[in-house]
C-alpha positions in Angstrom: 0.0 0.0 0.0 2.7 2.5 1.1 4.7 1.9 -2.5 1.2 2.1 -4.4 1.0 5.8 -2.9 4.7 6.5 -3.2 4.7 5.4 -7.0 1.2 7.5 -7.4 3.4 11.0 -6.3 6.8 10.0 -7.5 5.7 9.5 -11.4 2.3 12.3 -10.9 1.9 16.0 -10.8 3.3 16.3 -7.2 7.1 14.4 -7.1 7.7 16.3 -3.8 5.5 14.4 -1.7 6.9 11.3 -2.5 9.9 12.5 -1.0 8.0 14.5 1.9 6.2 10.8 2.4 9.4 9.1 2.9 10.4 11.4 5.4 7.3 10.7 7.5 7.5 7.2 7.1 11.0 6.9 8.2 9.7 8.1 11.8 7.5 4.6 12.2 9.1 1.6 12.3 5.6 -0.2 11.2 6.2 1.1 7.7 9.9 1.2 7.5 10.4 -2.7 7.4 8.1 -2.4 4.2 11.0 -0.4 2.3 12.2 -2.6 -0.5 13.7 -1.6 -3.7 10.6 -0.7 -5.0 10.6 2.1 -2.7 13.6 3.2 -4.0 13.0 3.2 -7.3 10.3 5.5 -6.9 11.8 8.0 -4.6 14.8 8.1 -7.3 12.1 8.8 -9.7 10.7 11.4 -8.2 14.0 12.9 -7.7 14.9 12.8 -11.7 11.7 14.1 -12.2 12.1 17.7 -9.6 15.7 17.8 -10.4 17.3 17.5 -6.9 20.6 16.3 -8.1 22.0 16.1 -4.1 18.8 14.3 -2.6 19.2 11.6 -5.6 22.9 11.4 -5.1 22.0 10.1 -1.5 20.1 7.7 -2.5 22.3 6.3 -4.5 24.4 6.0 -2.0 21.4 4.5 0.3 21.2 2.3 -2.8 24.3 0.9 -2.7 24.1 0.9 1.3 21.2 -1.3 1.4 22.7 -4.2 -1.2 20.7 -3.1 -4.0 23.0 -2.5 -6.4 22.4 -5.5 -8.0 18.9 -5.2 -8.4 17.3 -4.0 -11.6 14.7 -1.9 -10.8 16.5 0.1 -8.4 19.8 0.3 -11.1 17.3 1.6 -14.1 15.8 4.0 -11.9 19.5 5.5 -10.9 20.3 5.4 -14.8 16.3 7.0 -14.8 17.7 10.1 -12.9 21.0 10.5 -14.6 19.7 11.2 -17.8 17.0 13.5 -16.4 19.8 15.4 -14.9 22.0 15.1 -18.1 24.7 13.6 -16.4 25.5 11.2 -19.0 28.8 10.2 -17.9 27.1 9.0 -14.9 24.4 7.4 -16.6 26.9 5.3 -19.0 28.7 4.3 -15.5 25.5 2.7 -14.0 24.4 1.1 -16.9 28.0 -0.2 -18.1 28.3 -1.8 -14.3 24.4 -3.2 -14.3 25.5 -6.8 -13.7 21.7 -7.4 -15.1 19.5 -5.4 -17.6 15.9 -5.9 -19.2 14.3 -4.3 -22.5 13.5 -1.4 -20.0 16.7 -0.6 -19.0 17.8 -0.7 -22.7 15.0 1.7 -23.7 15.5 3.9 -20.5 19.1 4.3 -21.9 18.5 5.0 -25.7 15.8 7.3 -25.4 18.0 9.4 -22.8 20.7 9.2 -25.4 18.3 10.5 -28.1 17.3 13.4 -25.6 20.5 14.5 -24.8 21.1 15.2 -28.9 23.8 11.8 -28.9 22.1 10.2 -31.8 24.8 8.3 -33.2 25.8 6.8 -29.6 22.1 5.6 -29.5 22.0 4.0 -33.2 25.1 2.3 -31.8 23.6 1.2 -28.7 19.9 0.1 -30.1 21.7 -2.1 -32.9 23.8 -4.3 -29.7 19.9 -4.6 -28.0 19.6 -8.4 -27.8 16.0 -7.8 -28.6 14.1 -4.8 -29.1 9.8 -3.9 -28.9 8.2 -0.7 -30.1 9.3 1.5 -28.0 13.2 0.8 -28.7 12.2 1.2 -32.7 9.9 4.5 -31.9 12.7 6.4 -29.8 14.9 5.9 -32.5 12.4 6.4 -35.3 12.0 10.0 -33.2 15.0 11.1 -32.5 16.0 10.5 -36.3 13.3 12.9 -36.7 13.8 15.4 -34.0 17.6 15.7 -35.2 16.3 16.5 -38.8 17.8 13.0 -40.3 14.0 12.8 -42.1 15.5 9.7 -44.2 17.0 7.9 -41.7 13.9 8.7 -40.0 11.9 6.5 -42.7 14.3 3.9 -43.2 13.9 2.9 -39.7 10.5 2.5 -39.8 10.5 0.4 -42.9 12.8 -1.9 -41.6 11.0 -2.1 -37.8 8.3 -3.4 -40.3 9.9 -5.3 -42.8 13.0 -6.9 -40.7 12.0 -6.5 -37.2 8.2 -7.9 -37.8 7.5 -5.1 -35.3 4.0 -3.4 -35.3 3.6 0.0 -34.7 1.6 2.1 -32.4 0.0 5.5 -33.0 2.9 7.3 -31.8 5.4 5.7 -34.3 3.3 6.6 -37.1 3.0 10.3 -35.7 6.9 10.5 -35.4 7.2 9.3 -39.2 4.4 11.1 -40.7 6.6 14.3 -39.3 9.6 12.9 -41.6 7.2 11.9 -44.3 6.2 15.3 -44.7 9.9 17.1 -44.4 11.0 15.2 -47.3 7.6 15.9 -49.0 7.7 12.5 -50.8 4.1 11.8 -52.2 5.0 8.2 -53.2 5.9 7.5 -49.4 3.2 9.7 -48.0 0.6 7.6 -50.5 2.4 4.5 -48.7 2.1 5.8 -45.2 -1.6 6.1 -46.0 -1.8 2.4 -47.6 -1.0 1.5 -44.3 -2.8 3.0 -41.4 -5.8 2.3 -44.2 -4.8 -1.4 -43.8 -3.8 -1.6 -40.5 -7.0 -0.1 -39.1 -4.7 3.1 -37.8 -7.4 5.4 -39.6 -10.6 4.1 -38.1 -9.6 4.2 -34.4 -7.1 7.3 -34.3 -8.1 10.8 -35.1 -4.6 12.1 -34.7 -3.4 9.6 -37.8 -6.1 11.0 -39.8 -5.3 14.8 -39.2 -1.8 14.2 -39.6 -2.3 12.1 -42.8 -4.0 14.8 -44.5 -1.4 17.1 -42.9 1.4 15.4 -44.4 -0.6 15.2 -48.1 -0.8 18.8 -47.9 2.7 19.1 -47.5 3.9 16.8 -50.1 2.2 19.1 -52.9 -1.1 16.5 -52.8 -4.0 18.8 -51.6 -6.3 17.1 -53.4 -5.7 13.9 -51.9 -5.3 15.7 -48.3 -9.2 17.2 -49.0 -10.2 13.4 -49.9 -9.3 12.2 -46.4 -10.8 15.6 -45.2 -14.0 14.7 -46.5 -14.1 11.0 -45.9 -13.9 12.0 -42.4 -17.3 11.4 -40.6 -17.8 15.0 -39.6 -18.4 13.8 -35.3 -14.4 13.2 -35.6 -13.3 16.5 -37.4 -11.8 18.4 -34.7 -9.9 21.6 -34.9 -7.1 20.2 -35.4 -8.7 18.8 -38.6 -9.9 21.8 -40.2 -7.2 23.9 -38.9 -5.1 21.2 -41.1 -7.3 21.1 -44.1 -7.5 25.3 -43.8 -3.2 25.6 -43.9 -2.8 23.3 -46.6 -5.2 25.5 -48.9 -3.0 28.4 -47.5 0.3 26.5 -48.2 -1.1 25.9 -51.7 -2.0 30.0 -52.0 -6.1 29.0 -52.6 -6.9 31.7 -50.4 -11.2 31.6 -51.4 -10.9 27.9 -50.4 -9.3 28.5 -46.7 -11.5 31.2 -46.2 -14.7 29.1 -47.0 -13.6 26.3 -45.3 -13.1 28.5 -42.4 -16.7 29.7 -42.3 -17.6 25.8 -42.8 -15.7 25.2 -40.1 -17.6 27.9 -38.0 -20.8 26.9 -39.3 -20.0 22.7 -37.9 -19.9 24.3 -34.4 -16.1 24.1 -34.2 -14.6 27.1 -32.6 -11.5 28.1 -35.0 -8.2 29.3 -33.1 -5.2 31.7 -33.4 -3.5 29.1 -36.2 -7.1 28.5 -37.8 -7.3 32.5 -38.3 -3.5 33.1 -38.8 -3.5 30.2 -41.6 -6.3 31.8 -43.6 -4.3 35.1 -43.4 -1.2 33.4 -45.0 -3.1 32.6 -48.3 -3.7 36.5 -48.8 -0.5 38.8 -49.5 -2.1 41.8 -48.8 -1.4 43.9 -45.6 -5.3 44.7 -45.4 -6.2 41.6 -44.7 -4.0 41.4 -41.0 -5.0 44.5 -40.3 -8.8 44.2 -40.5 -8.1 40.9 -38.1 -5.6 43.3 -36.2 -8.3 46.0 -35.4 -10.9 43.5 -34.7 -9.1 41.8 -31.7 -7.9 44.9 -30.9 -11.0 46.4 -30.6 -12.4 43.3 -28.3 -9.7 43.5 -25.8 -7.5 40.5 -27.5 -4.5 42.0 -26.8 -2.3 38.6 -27.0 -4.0 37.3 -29.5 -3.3 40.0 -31.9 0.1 40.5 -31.1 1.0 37.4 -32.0 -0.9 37.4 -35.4 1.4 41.0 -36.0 4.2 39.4 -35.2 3.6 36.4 -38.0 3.5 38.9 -40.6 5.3 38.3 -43.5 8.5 41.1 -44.0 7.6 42.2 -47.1 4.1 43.6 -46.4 4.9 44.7 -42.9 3.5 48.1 -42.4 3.7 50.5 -39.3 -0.1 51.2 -39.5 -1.3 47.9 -38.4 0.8 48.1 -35.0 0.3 51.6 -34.7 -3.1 50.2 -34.8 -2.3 47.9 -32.4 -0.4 50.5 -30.3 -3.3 52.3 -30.0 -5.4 49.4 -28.9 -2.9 49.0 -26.0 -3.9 52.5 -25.3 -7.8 51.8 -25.0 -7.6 48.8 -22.9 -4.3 50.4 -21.0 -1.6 47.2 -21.6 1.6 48.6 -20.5 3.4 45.2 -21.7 2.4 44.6 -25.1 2.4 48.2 -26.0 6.1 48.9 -24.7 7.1 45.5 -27.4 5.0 47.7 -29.8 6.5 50.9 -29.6 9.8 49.4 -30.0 8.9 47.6 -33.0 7.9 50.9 -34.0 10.8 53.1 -33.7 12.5 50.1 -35.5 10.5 50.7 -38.5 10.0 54.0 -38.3 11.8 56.2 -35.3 11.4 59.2 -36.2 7.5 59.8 -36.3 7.1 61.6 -33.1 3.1 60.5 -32.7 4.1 56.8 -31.9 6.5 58.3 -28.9 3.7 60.6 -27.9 1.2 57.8 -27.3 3.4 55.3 -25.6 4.0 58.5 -23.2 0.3 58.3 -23.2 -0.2 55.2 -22.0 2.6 55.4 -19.2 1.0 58.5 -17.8 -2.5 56.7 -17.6 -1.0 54.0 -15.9 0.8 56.2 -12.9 4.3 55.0 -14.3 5.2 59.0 -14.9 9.0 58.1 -14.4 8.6 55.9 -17.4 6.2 58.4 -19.8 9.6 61.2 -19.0 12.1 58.8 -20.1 10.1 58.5 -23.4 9.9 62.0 -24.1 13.3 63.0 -23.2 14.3 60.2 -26.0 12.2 62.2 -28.1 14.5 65.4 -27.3 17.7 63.0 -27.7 16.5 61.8 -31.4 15.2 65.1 -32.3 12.2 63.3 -32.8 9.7 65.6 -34.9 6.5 66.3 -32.2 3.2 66.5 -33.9 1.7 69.8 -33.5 -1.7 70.3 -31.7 -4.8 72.3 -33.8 -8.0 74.1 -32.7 -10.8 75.1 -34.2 -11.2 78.4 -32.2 
């Protein structure tokens, strides 16, 4: 009972009080003949996973104290915490003197390897496994792909397949889609699809459909990417999917299609995001476009939101009016933090229009920072900044 509730903490949300647990424990002897190296195991855990380098160094040494060093659980768990720490050197000791070591411990050790950017040193490693599951094949398969070896990537799945006679799970076929679509190869992409279709990956997991019709979209196939859009039953479209179908019509520059598939997507009850909006913008080149979006968030508070839509604009239709736009937004709903990032941006593109200075002094003032507001107009002065002279009517 005591190492079902350790175990709970040490690989959960709250690692600490595994270790705040132990402590207790330690006071009552009624519990404290029920340590084993289970217990251990887990409090290491929890150790690799709060970082407490000194704490886990202990109980190693408790490790060692207590005769477990020749147990397995307790020795994967040490090499565990090594590689969380990246303390690889320490992690190649313990695994180098495990006197025994199960597909676990050959995993634990790989996939740390793959973390740490050691790619080569894990190829070398996975080919001496004396027998290797899934999730040997899948680390590999993504690390290949996180390093940007998209080929390799590929190559390793086809042989987990065709040599190794090893099935794969939804996660492999994520990790090689992602490769798939880097080298933008439609003959493997149309391959790929062959065989989630066969192997049932389609009909039982959403995320292989969306990223199926992600990766078509990216090999230069968007008509085969809006076939497996619409053969879709339209319960399982998510975001995700039309968000998907919406940024391949944008990759392709069909700018009427993303847009109506937008309002589709709208109209289907699905609430579109920043990337379902920021997608539909990328099929338009013109400026007007961001800042109609721009001014709409603006004007409903959505500070964030259209920052980071201003920020995604291309370079060679940035204009100063949308963030003076936005500037002025900032003013309205009185953001000190955004509009200080848009000011600056500003006077990049355009320092010496003294209106932009005047309202960022604006906004300072209204917020009581009047230290701030001075420091902006005396850069004014030191910039010779032209000021924009006031006009009445009277």
């Amino acid at each position: 009972m005591f190492n079902t509730l350790l175990r709970r903490y040490a690989v959960g949300e709250f690692p600490h009080e595994a270790l705040f647990l132990y402590k207790q424990a330690q006071q009552s002897t009624a519990l404290y003949q029920y340590f084993d190296s289970f217990t251990y195991s887990f409090l290491i855990k929890a150790c690799g996973n709060l970082n407490q380098r000194i704490t886990g160094f202990q109980l190693h040494a408790l490790v060692v104290q207590l005769g477990f060093e020749s147990d397995v659980y307790a020795q994967t768990a040490l090499l565990n915490m090594y590689l969380d720490f990246g303390l690889l050197n320490d992690a190649e000791k313990v695994f180098d003197e495990m006197p025994d070591r199960n597909l676990v411990t050959w995993n634990v050790m790989i996939t740390g390897l793959v973390k740490w950017g050691h790619l080569e040193a894990a190829l070398a490693l996975f080919r001496q496994m004396p027998r290797k599951n899934v999730v040997s094949w899948t680390g590999m398969i993504d690390g290949f792909t996180r390093m940007k070896n998209h080929l390799g990537a590929f190559s390793l799945f086809r042989e987990m397949i065709m040599v190794g006679g090893i099935m794969p799970t939804e996660v492999t076929l994520l990790a090689v889609s992602t490769a798939i679509a880097e080298l933008g190869d439609l003959k493997n992409c149309r391959l790929f699809h062959s065989f989630s279709e066969k192997s049932g990956f389609r009909a039982n997991y959403n995320q292989v459909t969306n990223c199926l019709l992600d990766t078509y979209a990216k090999c230069g196939c968007i008509e085969s990417a809006l076939r497996v859009f619409e053969e879709m039953f339209a319960c399982r479209r998510n975001v995700v999917s039309w968000t998907s179908i919406i940024s391949g019509f944008a990759m392709h520059g069909m700018a009427i299609e993303a847009e109506q598939f937008l309002e589709r997507m709208e109209g289907s009850g699905i609430r579109p995001n920043r990337i379902s909006f920021l997608s539909v913008l990328n099929a338009y080149t013109d400026v007007k476009h961001y800042g109609c979006v721009i001014d709409m968030l603006g004007r409903a508070g959505k500070l964030k939101e259209a920052e980071e839509i201003a920020w995604q604009i291309p370079n060679d239709i940035d204009d100063v009016v949308i963030w003076r736009t936005l500037l002025g937004a900032c003013n309205f709903h009185g953001d000190v933090e955004i509009a200080e990032r848009v000011s600056k941006k500003l006077q990049d593109m355009e320092r010496e229009y003294g209106g932009d200075y005047v309202l960022m002094s604006n906004i300072l003032t209204g917020q009581g920072k009047f230290n701030e507001a001075q420091n902006i107009r005396t850069l004014m002065d030191k910039r010779q900044v032209l000021k924009i002279a006031g006009h009445s009517s009277v």
